[in-house]
C-alpha positions as CSV (number, residue, x, y, z in Angstrom):
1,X,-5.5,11.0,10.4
2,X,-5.1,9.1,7.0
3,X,-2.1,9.7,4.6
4,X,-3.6,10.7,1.0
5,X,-3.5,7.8,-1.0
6,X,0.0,8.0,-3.4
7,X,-0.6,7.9,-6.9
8,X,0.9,4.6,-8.3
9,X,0.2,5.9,-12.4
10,X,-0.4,8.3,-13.5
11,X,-1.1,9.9,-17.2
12,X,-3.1,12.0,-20.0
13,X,-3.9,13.3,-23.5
14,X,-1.2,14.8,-25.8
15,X,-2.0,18.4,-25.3
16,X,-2.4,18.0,-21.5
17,X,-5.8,19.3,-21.1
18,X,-6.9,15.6,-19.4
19,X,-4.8,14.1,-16.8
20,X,-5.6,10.9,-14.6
21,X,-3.7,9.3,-11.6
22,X,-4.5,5.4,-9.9
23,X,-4.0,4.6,-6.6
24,X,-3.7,1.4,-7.1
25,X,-2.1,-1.0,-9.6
26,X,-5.0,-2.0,-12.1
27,X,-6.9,-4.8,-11.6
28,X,-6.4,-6.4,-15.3
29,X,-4.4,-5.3,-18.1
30,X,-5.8,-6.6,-21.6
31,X,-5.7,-6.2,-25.7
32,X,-9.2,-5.8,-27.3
33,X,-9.4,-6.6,-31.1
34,X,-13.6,-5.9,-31.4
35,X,-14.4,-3.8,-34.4
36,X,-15.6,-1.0,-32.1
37,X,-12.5,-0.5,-30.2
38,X,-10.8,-0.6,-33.7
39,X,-12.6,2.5,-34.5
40,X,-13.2,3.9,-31.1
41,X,-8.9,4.5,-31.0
42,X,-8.4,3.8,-35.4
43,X,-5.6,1.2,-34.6
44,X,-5.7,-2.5,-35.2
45,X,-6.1,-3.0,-31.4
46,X,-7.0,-0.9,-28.2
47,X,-5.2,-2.5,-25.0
48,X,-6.8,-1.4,-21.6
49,X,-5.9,-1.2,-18.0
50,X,-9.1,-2.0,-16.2
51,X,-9.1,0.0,-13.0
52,X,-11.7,0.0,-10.3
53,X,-13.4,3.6,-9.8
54,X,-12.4,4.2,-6.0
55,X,-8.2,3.9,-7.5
56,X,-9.1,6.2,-10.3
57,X,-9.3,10.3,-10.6
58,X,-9.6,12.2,-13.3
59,X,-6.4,15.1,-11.7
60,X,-6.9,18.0,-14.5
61,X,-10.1,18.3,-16.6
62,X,-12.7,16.2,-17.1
63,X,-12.6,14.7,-20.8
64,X,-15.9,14.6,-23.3
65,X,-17.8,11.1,-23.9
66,X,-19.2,9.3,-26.6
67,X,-21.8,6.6,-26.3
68,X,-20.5,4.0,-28.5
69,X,-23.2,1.3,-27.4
70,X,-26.6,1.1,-24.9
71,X,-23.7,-0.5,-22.7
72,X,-20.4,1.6,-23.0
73,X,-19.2,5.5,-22.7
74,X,-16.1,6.1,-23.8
75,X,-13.9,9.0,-22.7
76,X,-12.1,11.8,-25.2
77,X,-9.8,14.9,-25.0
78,X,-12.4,17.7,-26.7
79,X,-9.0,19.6,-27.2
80,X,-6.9,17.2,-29.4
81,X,-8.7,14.4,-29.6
82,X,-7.0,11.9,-27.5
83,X,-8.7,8.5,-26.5
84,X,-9.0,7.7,-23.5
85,X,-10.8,5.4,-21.7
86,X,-14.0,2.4,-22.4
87,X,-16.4,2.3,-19.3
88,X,-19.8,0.4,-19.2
89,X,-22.2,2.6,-17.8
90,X,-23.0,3.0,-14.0
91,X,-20.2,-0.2,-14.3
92,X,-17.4,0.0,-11.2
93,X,-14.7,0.1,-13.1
94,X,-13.0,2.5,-16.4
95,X,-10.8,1.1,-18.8
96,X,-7.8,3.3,-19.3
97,X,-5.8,3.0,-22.8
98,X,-2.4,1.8,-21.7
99,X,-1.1,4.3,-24.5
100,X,-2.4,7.2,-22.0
101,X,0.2,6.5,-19.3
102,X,3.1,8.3,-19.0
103,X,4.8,5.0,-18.3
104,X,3.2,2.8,-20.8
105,X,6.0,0.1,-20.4
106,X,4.8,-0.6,-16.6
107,X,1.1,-1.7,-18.1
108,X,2.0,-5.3,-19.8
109,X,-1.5,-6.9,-21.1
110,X,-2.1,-10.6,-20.1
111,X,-5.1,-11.5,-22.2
112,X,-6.7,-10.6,-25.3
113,X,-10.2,-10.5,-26.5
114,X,-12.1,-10.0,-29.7
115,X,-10.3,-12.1,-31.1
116,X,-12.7,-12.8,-33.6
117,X,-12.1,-9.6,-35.1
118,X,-8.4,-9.6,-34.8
119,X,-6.8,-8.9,-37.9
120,X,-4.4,-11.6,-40.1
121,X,-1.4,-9.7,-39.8
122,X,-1.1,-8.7,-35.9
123,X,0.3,-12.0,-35.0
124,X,3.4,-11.1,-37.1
125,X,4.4,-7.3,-36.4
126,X,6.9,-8.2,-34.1
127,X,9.1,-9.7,-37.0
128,X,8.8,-7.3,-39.4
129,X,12.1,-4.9,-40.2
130,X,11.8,-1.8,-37.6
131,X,14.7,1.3,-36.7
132,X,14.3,4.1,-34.3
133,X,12.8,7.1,-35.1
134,X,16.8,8.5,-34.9
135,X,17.2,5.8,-37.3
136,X,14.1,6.8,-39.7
137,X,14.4,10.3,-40.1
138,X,18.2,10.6,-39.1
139,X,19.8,13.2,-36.9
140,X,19.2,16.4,-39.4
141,X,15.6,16.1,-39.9
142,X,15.4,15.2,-36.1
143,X,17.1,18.5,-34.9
144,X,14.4,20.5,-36.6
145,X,11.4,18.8,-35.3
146,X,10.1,20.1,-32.1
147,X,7.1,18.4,-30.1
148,X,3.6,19.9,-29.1
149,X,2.9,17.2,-26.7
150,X,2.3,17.5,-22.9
151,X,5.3,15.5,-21.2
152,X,4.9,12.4,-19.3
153,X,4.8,13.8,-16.3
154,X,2.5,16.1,-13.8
């Protein structure tokens, strides 16, 4: 008899409607700067976790799709709108946004590409000013806000 495979990540969409689990690590972790995955997730940059199909499984739901080129599908929460994932179609593999996870700080890129679109002032975020959100909004305004989001976790 085999042992089920264990789920090594897992993650989802902000309401919790979508939820996805790996069984394995993914193969290559990376930052795309291309104009369409600027729109496809309206931030400067998408960064992806490229997993092969047979170590990925949609767990709860099954998202909607948009055909953003003849090549690529790419994966939504209907609900609330949640990116998900890039996948070429009929291609082996689906590209997860590492922003999905519910342990985004376990999915470090290693490369970067579309570069050519990458905008000026990327290189330099991590030396601008920053705080906490504690610090931002300060413990009074913090006390009275109250999440909708689905936990990280199953």
């Amino acid at each position: 008899m085999t042992e089920p495979a264990k789920n090594v990540l897992t993650g989802g969409c902000q309401c919790g409607a979508i939820r996805f689990a790996l069984s394995a690590p993914p193969a290559k972790i990376s930052i795309c700067h291309c104009r369409m995955c600027q729109k496809a997730t309206a931030a400067p940059f998408a960064s992806y976790a490229d997993i092969e199909h047979g170590d990925f499984k949609w767990t709860k739901g099954k998202p909607a799709a948009f055909q953003s080129s003849s090549i690529a599908m790419r994966d939504f929460c209907a609900d609330c709108g949640t990116p998900l994932s890039f996948r070429r179609i009929d291609g082996p593999r689906i590209e997860i946004l590492t922003g999905a996870f519910d342990r985004p700080d376990r999915i470090v890129p290693t490369r970067q590409y579309g570069t050519e679109s990458r905008l000026g002032w990327v290189v330099g975020i991590a030396n601008l000013p920053s705080q906490t959100t504690l610090q931002n909004y300060g413990p009074e305004k913090m006390a009275t806000i109250s999440s909708h989001q689905h936990p990280d976790h199953d």
